[in-house]
N, C-alpha and C positions, 0 to 999 in steps of 0.2 A: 504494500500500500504506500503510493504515494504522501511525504508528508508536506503536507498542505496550512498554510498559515491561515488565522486567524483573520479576517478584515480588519480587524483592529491593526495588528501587529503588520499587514501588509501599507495600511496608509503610516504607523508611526516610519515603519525603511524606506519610505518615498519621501518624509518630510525630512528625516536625515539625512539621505541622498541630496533631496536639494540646499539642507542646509549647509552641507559640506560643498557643496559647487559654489554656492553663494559665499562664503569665509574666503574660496579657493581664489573667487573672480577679484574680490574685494585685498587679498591678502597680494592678488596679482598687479592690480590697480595702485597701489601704495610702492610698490617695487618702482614699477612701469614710472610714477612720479620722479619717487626719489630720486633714483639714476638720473635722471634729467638735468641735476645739480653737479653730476659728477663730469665734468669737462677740461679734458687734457688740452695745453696749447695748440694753439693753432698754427700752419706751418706758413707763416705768409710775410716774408720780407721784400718790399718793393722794387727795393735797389738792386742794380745788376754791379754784383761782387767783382772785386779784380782779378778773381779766379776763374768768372764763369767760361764757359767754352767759347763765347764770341771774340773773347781777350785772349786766347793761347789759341785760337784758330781760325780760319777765315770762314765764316759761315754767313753766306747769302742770305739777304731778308726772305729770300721764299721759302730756303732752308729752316730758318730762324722759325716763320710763323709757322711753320708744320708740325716742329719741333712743341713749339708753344702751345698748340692747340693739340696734340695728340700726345705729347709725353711730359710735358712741364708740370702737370696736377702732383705726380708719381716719383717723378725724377730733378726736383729742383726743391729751389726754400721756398716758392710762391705757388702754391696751391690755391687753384679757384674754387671755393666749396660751392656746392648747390644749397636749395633748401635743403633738403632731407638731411643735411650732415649736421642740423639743430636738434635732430633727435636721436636719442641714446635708445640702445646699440649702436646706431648705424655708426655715428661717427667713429665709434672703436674701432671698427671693421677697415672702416678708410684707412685711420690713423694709421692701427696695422699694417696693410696694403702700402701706403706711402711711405712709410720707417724700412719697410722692405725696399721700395723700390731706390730710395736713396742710397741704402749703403750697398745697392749693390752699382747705380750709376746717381751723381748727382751733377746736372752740366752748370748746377753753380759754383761746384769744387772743382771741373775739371782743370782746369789753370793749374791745381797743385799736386793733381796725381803725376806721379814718375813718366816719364817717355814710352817705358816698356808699359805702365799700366794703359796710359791715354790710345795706345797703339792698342792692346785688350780692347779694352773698350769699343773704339770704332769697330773691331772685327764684330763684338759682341752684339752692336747696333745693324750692322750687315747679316748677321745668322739673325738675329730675334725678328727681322723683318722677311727674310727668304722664308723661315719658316711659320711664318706670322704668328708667334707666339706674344708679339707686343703689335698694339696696345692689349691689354690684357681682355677678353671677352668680354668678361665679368665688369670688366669699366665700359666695353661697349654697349654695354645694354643699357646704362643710362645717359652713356653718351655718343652719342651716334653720328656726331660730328668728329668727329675727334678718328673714326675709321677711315684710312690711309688706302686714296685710291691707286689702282695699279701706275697712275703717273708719278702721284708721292712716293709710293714704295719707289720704284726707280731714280726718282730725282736722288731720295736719300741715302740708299745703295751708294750711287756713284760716287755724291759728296762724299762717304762715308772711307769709300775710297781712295778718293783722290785725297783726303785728309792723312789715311793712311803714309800714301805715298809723300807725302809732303814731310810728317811727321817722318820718314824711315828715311828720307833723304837729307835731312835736319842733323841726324844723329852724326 
């Protein structure tokens, strides 16, 4: 025989049920607030460094703005935030995202990396675009300007190149 609850005892597990969702939603709500207060700096310095990559190498305004609009958020000290990065999590996520993407290229440091590194580097900016691993998907989805047409891709290859070459014939 099946055992079978009581009406009684079936509406008090319904009213517990919902009173634990309702604690659940409200204990979620007060989280969801507070974090909101918790706000790491922001990555945004106006000025262009005596370091940055325009000062240690020749980089054409059409270079420059491609640069700027497709990998500057990620890879410099001046990040354009959207709205959404006013709300917490999201901006963690960025933060993260952008802390990565600096130390692994930052073109407002590049002035003071080594020859052999700056030489790294541009090769790094030639593979990450052959194999379109940059700009990162995950940043194209909410930015869809910022996706690098097959003319970009080749303009920045070549620069990336002939930077190369310039930087290799330097040493």
């Amino acid at each position: 025989m099946v055992n079978q609850c009581p009406p009684v005892a079936q509406l008090k597990k319904k009213l517990n049920s919902r009173n634990l969702m309702k604690k659940l939603l409200v204990v979620t709500g007060i989280l969801f607030i507070a974090i909101q207060f918790i706000r790491p700096s922001h990555n945004k310095k106006e000025q262009v460094l005596s370091d940055d990559i325009s000062k240690a190498l020749m980089v054409p305004d059409s270079i420059q703005s491609i640069l700027k609009n497709s990998c500057y958020d990620c890879h410099s000290n001046n990040t354009r935030y959207p709205w959404y990065s006013n709300i917490q999590p999201v901006y963690w996520f960025m933060n993260n995202d952008i802390k990565k993407g600096k130390k692994e290229l930052n073109f407002d440091e590049f002035g003071s990396y080594s020859s052999r590194r700056q030489l790294s580097k541009l090769n790094g900016i030639e593979n990450a675009i052959t194999e379109e691993i940059m700009p990162l998907s995950s940043y194209l989805l909410m930015h869809n300007t910022a996706r690098l047409s097959t003319n970009e891709k080749t303009m920045l290859i070549k620069w990336a190149q002939q930077s190369e070459d310039s930087l290799s014939a330097s040493e």
